[in-house]
DRENPALUM-61740 format. One record per residue: x, y negated, z of N, C-alpha, C in turn; residue number from 1. Coordinates in pm, whole numbers, plus 50000, padded with zeros to 5 digits. Atoms other than C-alpha are relative to their C-alpha. Layout:
N
> X/Y/Z/X/Y/Z/X/Y/Z/NUM
...
//
This chain:
311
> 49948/50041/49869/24154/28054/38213/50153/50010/49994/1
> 49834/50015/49975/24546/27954/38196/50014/50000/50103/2
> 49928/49990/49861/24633/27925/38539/50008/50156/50053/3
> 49951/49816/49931/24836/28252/38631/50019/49988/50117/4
> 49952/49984/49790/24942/28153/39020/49903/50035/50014/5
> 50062/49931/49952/24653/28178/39116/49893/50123/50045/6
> 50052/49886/49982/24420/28457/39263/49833/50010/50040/7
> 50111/50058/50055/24086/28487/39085/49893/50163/50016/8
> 50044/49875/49984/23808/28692/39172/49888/49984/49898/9
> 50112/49978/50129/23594/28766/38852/49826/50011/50021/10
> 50152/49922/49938/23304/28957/39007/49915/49883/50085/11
> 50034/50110/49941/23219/28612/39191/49960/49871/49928/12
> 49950/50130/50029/23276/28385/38923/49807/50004/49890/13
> 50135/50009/50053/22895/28258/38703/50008/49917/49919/14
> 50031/50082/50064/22836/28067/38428/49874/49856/50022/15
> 50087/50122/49989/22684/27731/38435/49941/49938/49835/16
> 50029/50059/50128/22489/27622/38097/49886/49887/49997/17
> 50098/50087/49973/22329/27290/38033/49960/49966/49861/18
> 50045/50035/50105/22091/27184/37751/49865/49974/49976/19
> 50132/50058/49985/21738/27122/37619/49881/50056/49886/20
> 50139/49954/50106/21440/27265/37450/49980/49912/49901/21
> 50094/50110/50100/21355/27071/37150/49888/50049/49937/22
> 50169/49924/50025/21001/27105/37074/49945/49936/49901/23
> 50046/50095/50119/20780/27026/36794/49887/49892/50142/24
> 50052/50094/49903/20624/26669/36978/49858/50025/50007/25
> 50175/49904/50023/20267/26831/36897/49987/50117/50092/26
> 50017/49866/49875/20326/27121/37132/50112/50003/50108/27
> 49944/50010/49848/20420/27118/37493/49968/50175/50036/28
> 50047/49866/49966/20360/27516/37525/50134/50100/49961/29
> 49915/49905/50056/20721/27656/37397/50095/49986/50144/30
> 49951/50039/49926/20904/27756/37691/50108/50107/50023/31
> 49855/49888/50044/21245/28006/37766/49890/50163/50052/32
> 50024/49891/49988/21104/28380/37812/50091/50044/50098/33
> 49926/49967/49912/21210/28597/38102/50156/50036/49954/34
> 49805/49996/50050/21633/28617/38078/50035/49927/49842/35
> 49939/50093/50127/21591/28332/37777/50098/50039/49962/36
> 49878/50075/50049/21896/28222/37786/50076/50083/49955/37
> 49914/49906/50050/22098/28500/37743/49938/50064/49903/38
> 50067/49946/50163/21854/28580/37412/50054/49922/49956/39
> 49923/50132/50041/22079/28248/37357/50147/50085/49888/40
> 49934/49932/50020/22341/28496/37271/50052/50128/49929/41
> 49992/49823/50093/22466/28790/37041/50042/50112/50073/42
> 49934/49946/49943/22713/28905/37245/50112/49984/50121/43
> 49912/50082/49883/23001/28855/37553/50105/50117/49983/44
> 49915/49896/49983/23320/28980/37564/50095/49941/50095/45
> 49895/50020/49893/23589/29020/37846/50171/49982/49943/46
> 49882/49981/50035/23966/28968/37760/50100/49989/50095/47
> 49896/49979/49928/24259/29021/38015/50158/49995/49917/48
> 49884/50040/50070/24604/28894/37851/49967/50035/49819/49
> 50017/50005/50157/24432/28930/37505/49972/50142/49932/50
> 50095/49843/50001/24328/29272/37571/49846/50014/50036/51
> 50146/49951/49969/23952/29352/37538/49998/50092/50076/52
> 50016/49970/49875/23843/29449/37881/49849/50098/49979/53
> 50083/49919/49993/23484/29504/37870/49909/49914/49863/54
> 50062/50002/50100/23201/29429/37570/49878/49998/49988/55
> 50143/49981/50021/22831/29387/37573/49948/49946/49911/56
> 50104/50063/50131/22634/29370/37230/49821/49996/50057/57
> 50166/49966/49973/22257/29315/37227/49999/49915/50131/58
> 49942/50099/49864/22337/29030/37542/49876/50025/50040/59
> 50157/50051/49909/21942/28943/37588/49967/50138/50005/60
> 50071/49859/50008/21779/29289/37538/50088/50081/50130/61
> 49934/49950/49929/22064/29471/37708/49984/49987/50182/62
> 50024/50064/49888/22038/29278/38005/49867/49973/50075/63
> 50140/49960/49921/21699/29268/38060/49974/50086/49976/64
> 50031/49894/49914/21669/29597/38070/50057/50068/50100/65
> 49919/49925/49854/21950/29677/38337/49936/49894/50092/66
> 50059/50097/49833/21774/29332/38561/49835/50079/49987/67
> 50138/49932/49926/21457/29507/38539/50002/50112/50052/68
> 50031/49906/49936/21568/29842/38639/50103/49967/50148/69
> 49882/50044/49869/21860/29677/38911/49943/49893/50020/70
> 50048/50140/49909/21656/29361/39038/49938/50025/50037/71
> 50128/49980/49961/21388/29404/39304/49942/49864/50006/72
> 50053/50113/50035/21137/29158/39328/50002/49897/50069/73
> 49930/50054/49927/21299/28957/39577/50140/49917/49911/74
> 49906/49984/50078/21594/28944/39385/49985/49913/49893/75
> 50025/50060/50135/21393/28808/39051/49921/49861/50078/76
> 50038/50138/49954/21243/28537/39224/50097/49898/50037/77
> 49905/50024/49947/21544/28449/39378/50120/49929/49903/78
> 49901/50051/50057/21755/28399/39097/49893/49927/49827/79
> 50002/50130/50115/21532/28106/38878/50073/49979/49907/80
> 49899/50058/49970/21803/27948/38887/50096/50080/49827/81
> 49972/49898/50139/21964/28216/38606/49838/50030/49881/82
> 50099/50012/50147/21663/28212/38355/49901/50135/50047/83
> 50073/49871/49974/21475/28551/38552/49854/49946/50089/84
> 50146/50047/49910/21137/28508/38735/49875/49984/49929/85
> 50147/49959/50082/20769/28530/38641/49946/49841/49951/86
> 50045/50150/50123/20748/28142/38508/50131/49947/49993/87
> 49860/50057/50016/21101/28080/38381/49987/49889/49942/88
> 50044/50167/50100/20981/27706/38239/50028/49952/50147/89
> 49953/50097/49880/21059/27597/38604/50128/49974/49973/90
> 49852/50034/50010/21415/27614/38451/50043/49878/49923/91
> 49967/50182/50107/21368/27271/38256/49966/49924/50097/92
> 50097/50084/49958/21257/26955/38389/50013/49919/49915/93
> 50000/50140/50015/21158/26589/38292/49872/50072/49873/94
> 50019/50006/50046/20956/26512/37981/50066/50076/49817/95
> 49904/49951/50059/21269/26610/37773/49992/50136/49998/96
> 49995/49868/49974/21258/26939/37904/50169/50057/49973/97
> 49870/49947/49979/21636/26988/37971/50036/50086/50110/98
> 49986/49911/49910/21789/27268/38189/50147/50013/50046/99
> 49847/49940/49973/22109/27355/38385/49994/50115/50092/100
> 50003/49839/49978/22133/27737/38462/50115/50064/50019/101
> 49931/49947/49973/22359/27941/38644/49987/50150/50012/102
> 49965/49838/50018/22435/28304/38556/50070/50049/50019/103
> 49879/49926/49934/22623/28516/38751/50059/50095/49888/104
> 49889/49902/50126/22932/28730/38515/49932/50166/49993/105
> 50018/49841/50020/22790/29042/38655/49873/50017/49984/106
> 50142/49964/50151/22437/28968/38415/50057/50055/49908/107
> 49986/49961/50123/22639/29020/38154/50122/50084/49998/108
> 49934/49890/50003/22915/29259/38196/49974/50149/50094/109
> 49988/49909/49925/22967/29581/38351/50154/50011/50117/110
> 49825/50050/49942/23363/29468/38476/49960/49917/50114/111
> 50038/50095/49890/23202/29183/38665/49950/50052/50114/112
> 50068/49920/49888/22962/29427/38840/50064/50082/50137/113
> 49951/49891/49949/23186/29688/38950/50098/49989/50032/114
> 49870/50033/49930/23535/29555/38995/49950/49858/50077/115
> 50020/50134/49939/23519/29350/39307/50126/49920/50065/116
> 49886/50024/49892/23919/29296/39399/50089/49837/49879/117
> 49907/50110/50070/24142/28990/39247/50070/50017/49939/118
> 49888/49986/50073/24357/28967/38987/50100/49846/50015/119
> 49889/50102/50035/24696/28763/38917/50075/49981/49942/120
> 49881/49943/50086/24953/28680/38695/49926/50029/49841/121
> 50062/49958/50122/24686/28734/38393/49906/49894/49954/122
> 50083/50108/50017/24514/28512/38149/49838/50013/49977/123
> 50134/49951/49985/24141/28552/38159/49907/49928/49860/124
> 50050/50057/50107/23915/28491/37850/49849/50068/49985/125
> 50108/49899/50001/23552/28529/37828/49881/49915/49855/126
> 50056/50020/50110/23383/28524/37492/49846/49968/49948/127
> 50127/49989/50100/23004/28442/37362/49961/49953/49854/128
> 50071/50020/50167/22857/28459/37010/49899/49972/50043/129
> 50114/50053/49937/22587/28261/37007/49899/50041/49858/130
> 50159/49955/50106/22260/28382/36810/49984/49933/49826/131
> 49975/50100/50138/22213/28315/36453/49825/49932/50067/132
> 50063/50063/49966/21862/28181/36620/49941/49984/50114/133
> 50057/49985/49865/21643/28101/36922/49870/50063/50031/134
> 50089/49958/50028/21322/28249/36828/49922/50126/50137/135
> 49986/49906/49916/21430/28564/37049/49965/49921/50148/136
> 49884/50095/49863/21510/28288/37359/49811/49954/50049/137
> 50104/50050/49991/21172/28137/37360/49884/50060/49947/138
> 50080/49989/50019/20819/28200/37362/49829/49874/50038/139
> 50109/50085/50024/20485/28001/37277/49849/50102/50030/140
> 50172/49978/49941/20121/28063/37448/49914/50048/49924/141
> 50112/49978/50139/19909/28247/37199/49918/49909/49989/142
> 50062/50095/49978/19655/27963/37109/49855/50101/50020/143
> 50152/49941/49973/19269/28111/37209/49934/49930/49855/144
> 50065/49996/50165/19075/28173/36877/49884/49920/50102/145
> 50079/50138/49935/18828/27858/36944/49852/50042/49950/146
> 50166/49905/50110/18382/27927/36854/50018/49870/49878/147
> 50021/50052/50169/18344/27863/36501/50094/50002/49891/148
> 49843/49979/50110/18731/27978/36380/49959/50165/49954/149
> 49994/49890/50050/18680/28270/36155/50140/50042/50073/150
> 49925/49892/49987/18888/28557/36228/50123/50020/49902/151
> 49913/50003/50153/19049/28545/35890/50134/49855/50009/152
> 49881/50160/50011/19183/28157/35948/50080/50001/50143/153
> 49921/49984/49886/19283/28261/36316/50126/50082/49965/154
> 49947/49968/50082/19467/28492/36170/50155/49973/49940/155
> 49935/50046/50123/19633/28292/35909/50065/49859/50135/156
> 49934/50091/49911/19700/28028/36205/50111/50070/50059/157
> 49901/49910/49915/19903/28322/36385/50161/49983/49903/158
> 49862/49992/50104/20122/28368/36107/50038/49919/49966/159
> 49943/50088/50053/20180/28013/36026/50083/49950/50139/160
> 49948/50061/49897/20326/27960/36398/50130/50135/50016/161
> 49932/49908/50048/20524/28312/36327/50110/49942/49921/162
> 49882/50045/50132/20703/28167/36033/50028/49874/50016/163
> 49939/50130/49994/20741/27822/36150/50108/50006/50121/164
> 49850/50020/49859/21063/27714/36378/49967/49845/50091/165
> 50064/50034/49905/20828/27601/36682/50103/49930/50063/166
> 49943/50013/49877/21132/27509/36929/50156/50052/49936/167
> 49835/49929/50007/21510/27548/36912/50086/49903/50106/168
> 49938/50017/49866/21774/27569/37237/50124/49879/49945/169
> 49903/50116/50049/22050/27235/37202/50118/50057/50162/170
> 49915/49984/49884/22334/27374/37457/50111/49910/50041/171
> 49921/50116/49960/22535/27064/37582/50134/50018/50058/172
> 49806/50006/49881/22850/27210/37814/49931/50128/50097/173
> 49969/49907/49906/22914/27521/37983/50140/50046/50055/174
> 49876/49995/49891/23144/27606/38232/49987/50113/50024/175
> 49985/49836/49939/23274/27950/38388/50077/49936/50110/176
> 49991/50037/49838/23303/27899/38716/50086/50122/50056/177
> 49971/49855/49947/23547/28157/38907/50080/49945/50092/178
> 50017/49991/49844/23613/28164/39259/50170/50036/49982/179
> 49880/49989/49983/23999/28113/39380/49995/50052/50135/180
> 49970/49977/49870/24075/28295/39671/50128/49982/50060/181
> 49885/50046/49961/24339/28173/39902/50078/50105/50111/182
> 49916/49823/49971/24590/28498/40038/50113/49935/50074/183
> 49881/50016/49897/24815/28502/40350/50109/50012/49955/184
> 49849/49949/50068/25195/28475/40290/50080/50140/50038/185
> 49989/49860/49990/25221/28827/40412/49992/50115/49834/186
> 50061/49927/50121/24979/28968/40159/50054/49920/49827/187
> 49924/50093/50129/25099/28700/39874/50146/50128/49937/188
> 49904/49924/50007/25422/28898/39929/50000/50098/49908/189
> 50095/49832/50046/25284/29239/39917/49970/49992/49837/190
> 50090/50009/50155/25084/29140/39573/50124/49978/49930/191
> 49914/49976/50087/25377/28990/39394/50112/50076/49982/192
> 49887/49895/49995/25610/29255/39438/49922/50102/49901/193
> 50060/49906/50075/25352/29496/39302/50031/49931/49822/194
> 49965/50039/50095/25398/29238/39003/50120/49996/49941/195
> 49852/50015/50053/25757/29207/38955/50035/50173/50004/196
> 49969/49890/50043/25756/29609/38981/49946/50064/49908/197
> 50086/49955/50146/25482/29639/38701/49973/50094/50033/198
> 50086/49906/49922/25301/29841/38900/49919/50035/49952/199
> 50137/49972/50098/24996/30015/38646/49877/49973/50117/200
> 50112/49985/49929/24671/29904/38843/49873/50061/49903/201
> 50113/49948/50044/24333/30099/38757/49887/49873/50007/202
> 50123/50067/49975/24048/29905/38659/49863/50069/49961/203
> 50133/49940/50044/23730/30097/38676/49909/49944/50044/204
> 50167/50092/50046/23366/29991/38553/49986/50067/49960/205
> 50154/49926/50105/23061/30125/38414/49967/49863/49928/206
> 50029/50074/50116/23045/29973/38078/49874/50019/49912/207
> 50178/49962/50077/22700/29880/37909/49990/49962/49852/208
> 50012/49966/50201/22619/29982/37519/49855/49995/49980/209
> 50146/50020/50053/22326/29885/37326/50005/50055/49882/210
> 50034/49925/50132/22189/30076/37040/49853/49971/49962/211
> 50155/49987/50004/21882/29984/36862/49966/50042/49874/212
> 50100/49965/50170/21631/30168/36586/49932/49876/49927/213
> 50120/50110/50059/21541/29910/36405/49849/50006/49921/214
> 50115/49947/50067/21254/30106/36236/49950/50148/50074/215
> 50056/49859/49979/21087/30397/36438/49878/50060/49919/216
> 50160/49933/50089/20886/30621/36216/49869/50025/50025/217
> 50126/49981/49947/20536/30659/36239/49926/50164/49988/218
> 50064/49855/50029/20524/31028/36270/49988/50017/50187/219
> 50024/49973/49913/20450/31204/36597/50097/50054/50064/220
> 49889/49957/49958/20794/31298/36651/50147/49976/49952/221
> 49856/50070/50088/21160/31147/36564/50082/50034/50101/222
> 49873/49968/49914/21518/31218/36670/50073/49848/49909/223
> 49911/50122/49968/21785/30968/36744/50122/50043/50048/224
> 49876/49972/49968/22108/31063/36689/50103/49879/50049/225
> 49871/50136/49998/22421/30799/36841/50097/50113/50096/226
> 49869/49958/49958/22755/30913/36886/50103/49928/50094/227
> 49948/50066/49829/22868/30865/37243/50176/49959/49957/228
> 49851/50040/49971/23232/30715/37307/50094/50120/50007/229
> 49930/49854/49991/23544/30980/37406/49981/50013/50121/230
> 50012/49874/49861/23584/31202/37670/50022/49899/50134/231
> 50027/50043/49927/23656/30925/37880/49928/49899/50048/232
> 50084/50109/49977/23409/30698/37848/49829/50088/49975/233
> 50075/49923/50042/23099/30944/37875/49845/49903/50098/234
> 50134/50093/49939/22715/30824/37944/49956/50003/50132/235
> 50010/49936/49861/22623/30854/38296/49844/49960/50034/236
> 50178/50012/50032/22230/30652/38244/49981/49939/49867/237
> 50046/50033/50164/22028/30597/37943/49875/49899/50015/238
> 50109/50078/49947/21752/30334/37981/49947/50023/49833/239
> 50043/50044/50116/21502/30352/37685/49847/49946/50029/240
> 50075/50132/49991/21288/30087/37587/49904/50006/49864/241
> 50021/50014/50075/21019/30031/37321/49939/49851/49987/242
> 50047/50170/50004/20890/29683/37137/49920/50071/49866/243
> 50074/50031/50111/20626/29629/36893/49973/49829/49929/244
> 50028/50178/50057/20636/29289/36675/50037/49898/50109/245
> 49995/50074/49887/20824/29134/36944/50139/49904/49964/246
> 49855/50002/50062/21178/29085/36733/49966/49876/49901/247
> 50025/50129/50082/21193/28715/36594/49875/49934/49965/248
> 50143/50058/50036/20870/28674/36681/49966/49875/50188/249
> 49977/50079/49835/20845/28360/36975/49827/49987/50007/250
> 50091/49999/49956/20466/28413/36980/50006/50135/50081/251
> 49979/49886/49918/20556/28748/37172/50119/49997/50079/252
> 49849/50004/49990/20816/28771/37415/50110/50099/49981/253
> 49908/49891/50075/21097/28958/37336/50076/50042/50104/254
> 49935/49973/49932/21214/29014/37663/49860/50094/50059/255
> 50100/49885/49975/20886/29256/37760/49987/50137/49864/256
> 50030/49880/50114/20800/29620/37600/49878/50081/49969/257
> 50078/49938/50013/20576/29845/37517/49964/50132/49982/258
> 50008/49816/50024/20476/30224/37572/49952/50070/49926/259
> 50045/49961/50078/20351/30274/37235/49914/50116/50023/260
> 50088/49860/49976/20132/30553/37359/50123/50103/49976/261
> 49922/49946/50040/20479/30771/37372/49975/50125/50144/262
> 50033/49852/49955/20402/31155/37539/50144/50038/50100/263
> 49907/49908/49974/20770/31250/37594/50122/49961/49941/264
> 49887/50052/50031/21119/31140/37593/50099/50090/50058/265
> 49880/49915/50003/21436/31344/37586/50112/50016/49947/266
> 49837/50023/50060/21804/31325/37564/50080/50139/50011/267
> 49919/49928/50034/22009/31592/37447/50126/49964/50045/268
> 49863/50006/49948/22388/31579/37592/50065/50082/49993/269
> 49944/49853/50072/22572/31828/37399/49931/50123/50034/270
> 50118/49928/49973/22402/32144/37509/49914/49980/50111/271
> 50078/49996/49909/22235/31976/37805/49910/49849/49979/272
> 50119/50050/50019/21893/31838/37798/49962/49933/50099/273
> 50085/50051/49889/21718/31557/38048/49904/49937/49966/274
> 49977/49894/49878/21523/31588/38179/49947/50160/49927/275
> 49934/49906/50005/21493/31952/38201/49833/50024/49941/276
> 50109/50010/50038/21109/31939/38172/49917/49941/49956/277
> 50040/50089/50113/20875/31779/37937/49883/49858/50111/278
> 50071/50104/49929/20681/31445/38074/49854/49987/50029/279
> 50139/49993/50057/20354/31507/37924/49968/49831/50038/280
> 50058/50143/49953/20281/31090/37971/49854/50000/49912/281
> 50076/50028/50024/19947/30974/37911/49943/49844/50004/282
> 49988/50154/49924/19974/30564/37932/49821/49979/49982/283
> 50125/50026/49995/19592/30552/37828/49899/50017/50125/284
> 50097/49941/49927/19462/30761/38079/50083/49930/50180/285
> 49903/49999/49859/19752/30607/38356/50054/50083/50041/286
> 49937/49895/49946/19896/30926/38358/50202/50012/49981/287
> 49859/50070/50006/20303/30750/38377/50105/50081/50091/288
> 49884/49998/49853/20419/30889/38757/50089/50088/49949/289
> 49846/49984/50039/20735/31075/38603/50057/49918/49966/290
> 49908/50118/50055/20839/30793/38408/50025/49870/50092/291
> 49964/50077/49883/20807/30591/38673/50077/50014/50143/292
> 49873/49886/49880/20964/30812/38951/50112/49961/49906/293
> 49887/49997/50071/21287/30794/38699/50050/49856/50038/294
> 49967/50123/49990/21257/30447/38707/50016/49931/50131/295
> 49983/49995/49833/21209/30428/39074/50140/50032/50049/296
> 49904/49942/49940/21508/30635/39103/50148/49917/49961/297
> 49898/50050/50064/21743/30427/38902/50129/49942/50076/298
> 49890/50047/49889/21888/30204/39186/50043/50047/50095/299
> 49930/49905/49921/21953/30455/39418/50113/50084/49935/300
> 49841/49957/50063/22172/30605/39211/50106/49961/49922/301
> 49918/50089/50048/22312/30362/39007/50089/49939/50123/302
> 49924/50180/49928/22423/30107/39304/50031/50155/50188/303
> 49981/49917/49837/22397/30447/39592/49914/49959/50121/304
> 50012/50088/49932/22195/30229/39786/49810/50064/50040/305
> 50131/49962/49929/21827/30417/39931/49893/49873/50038/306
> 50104/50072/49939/21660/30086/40054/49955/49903/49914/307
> 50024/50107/50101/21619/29896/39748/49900/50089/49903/308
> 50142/49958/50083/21306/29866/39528/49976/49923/49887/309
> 50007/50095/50116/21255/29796/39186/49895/49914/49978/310
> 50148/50122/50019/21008/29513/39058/49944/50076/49931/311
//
């Protein structure tokens, strides 16, 4: 964004992306997975005069797990429109199956979210790496083992739709859209003075980090060491997530998880432990309500906000 006059409010501003499924012409069943599009993606970065602002790796993953614990289900219906909702294939149309999708900045940063005041006078730059594939982005209908298909050749059908490249995203033109606001010649005043005195303004955000195991062991107990940021950038929530065979695989989606049958989860924070007492979970038996209370609790204290309910 070159234009320095004017006065741009970030936290407002959404991406617009247009493009088109290409499908093998034999199958009409490959379609974007909940928060696709942004599995479109490696990563996003913020830049303010050529200074890195804010940073999110892991774009798709990352992100759907802060819209599933910060979207209620109001909320996910609501925003189609961005690639979220319980049949995101309403986001194409025609025969073609082309899409144009708007994603608000504060999906994918933590800057967008949390700073909501205007800047001026600065050049704005906002970065995506785009995926080395789409695999992640999209998912295909398991086919129903048919009477009279061995088990063995069903099978062997799974894995040949596994290793084949079913579908891949064609992105045509995107735009970043950001909202000009127009400022009394009072306040105009006011603002550029603060500029011509180089006035230090604060910009605080809660910035979001992705870390993933790419191999969890198959013992009954593993640690997970990652070495937090400095003293002033310290963790404040931890969302964890598990997947089984879900990673470059578009017969699974890769935007859902799975509770591996896992007992008990616990984060260490130099000498302090959360939580304080053990979970005992039982997902077999439905025995979850801690882990779900946590998760319950998320948007109340993330956003402060008591009347909101997660999906």
């Amino acid at each position: 964004m070159e234009n320095q006059n004017d006065f741009w409010l970030p936290s407002q501003s959404f991406l617009t992306i247009e493009g088109q499924i290409v499908r093998n012409p034999n199958d009409s069943t490959i379609a974007f997975c909940p928060n696709g599009l942004l599995q479109l993606f490696s990563e996003c970065k913020y830049l303010l005069n050529g200074v890195e602002i804010d940073h999110t790796r892991g774009l798709g993953l990352a992100t759907t797990l802060k819209g599933y614990c910060n979207l209620t289900p109001d909320e996910m219906l609501s925003y189609h429109h961005a690639g979220w909702g319980e049949f995101p294939d309403t986001l194409t149309t025609g025969v073609e199956h082309r899409f144009k999708a708007c994603i608000p900045l504060k999906f994918l940063l933590g800057f967008a979210e949390d700073y909501t005041k205007i800047l001026l006078g600065c050049r704005q730059e906002l970065i995506l790496t785009r995926a080395g594939h789409d695999k992640n982005a999209l998912w295909k209908t398991l086919p129903t083992r048919t009477e009279g298909v061995t088990e063995a050749n069903y099978k062997t059908t799974i894995a040949n739709y596994k290793a084949a490249e079913l579908g891949t995203v064609t992105i045509s033109k995107m735009t970043w859209n950001l909202a000009s606001i127009a400022v009394a010649d009072k306040a105009r005043i006011t603002l550029l003075q603060i500029i011509n005195n180089d006035i230090p303004i604060t910009i605080g955000f809660r910035s979001w980090q992705y870390f993933e195991h790419p191999s969890v062991p198959s013992t009954k107990e593993f640690k997970w060491t990652i070495t937090s940021a400095t003293q002033l950038e310290r963790p404040r929530f931890i969302i964890v997530a598990f997947q089984t065979d879900r990673k470059d695989n578009v017969l699974a989606q890769a935007n859902h998880f799975d509770h591996v049958n896992v007992t008990d989860v616990k984060v260490f924070l130099n000498s302090d432990s959360f939580p304080y007492s053990n979970l005992t979970l039982d997902f077999k038996r439905n025995k979850y309500g801690p882990a779900y209370q946590m998760f319950h609790n998320f948007q109340s204290t993330y956003y402060n906000e008591t009347h909101r309910v997660p999906a």
